[in-house]
C-alpha positions in Angstrom: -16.1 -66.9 -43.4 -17.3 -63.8 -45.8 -17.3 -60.9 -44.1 -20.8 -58.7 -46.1 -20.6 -55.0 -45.2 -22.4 -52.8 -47.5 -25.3 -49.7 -48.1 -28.5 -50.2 -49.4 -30.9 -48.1 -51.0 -34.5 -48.9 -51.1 -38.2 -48.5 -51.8 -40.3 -49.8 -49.0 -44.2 -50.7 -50.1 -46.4 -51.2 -47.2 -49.8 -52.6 -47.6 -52.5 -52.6 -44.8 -54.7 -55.8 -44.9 -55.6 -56.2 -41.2 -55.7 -54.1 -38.1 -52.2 -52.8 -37.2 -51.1 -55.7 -39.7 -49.6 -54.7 -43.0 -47.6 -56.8 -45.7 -44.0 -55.3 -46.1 -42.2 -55.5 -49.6 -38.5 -53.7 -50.0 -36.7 -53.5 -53.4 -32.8 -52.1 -53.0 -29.9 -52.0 -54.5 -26.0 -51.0 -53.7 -23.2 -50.0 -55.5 -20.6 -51.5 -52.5 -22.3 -54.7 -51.9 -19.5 -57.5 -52.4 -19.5 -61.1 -54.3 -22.0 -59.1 -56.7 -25.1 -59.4 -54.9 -25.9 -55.7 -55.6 -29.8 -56.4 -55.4 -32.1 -58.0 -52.6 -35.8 -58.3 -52.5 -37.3 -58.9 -49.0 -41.0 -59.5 -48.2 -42.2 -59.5 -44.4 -44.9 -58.7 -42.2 -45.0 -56.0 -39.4 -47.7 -55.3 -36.6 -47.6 -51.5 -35.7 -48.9 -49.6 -32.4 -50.2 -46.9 -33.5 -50.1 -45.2 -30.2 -46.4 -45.5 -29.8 -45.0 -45.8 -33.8 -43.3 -48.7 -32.9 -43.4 -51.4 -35.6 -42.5 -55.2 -35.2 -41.2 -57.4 -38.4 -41.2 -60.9 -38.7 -41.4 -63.5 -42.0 -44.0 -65.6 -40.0 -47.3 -64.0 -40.2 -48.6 -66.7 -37.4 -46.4 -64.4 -35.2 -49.1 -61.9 -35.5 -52.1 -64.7 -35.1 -52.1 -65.0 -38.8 -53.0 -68.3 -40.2 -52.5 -69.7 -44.1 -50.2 -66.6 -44.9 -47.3 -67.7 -46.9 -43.9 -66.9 -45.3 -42.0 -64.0 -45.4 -38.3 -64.4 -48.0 -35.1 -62.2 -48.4 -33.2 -63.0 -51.7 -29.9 -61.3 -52.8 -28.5 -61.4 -56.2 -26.9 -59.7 -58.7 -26.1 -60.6 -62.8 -25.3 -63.8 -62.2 -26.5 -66.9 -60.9 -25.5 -66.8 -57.4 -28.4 -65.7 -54.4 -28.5 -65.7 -51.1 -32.1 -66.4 -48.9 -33.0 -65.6 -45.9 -35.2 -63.6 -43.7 -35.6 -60.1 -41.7 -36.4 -59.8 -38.4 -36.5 -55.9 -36.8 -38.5 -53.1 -34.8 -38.8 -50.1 -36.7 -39.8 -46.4 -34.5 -42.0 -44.7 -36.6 -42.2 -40.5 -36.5 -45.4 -39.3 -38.1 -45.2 -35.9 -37.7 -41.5 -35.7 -39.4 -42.0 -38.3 -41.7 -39.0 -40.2 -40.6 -38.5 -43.7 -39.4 -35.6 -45.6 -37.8 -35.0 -49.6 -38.5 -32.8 -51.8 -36.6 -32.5 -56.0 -36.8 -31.3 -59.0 -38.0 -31.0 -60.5 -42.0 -30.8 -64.1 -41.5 -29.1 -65.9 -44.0 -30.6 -69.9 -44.4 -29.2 -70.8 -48.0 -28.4 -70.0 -51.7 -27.9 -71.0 -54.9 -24.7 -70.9 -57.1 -21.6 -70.9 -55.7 -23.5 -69.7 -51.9 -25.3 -73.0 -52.1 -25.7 -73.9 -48.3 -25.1 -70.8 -46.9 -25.6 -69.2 -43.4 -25.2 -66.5 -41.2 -26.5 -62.9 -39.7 -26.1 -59.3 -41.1 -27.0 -56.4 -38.5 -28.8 -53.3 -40.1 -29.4 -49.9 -39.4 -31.9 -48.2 -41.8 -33.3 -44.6 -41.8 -36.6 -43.9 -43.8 -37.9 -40.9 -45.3 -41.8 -42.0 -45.1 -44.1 -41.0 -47.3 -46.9 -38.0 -46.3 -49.3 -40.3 -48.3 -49.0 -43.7 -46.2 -50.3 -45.6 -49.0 -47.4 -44.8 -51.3 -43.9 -46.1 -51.2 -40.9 -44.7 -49.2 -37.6 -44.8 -49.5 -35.0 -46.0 -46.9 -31.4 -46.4 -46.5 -29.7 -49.6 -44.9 -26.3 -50.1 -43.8 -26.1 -54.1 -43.2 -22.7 -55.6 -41.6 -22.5 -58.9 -41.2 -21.0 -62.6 -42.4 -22.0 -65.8 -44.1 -20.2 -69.4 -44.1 -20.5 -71.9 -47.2 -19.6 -75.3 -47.2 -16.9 -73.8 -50.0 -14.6 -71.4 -50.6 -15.7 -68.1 -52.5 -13.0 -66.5 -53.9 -12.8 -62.6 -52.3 -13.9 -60.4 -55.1 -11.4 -59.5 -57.2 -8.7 -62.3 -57.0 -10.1 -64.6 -59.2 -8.1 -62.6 -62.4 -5.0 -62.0 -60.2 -5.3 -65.7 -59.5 -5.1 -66.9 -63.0 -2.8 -64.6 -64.0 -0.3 -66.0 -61.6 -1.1 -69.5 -63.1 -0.2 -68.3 -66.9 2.9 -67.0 -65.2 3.6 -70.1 -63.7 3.1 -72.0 -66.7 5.0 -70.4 -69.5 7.9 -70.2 -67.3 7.7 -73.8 -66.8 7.4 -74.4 -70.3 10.2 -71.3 -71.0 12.8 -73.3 -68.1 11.9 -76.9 -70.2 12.8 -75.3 -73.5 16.3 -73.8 -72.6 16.9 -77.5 -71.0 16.4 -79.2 -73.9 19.1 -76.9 -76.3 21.7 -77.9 -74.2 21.0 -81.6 -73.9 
């Protein structure tokens, strides 16, 4: 069990290519993200009504009577080689006339690579957006995720690896300290 609270800042792209139907890109970053996966990239699909603001997201773009679109990804990372993959599902209340917007919904973690090979689990979010007055351009939003992920092995919590082998070098060179001070009295 990992426990994966952090804040996200991001740019949102949003790219009309059928009625209602737009392709959804978001680039953030934190600086409070843990296991160094300070970085995601997410690409997804939403149907809007325009009537009400209210925006649905989902990877599968047959979910909007889409056919031969490729699926919708989520990757985390950071400087290393370790990622996380997924997929976002949300609703999204859109507010035109204050350029605002409200997020809520689900990252869904289905694997990795590195040391989160095989991993799973669900990350709530919350986002807030400040939209763009030019609706082509991009927008920036804020998302606090809170969640948790499983792998088939144990991560070590950020941050103990050093304390870790720094108990080990203890360990050993009082070993070899105790055989030393055996052996002048032998």
């Amino acid at each position: 069990y990992h426990p994966f609270n952090a804040t996200f800042s991001g740019e949102n792209t949003v790219v009309p290519f059928k009625q209602n139907i737009s392709k959804v890109t978001i680039t953030a970053s934190s600086t409070d993200a843990p296991y160094g996966l300070t970085r995601f990239v997410n690409t997804n699909y939403g149907l809007i009504d325009p009537s009400t603001g209210t925006t649905v997201f989902n990877p599968d773009a047959a979910t909007f009577g889409l056919k031969d679109f490729p699926q919708g990804n989520l990757t985390f990372f950071g400087a290393g080689n370790d990622k996380l993959f997924g997929n976002i599902i949300g609703n999204a209340k859109l507010d035109f006339q204050n350029l605002k917007a409200t997020a809520t919904g689900t990252f869904n973690i289905t694997g990795g690579e590195g040391k989160f090979a095989g991993a799973t689990g669900t990350f709530n979010f919350l986002e807030n957006d400040q939209l763009n007055a030019d609706p082509t351009a991009p927008f920036k939003s804020q998302a606090v995720l809170n969640g948790s992920f499983t792998t088939p092995k144990t991560i070590p919590e950020p941050g103990n690896t050093s304390v870790l082998i720094g108990m080990g070098i203890i360990g050993v060179s009082l070993l070899f300290s105790h055989s030393k001070d055996k052996s002048k009295f032998a």
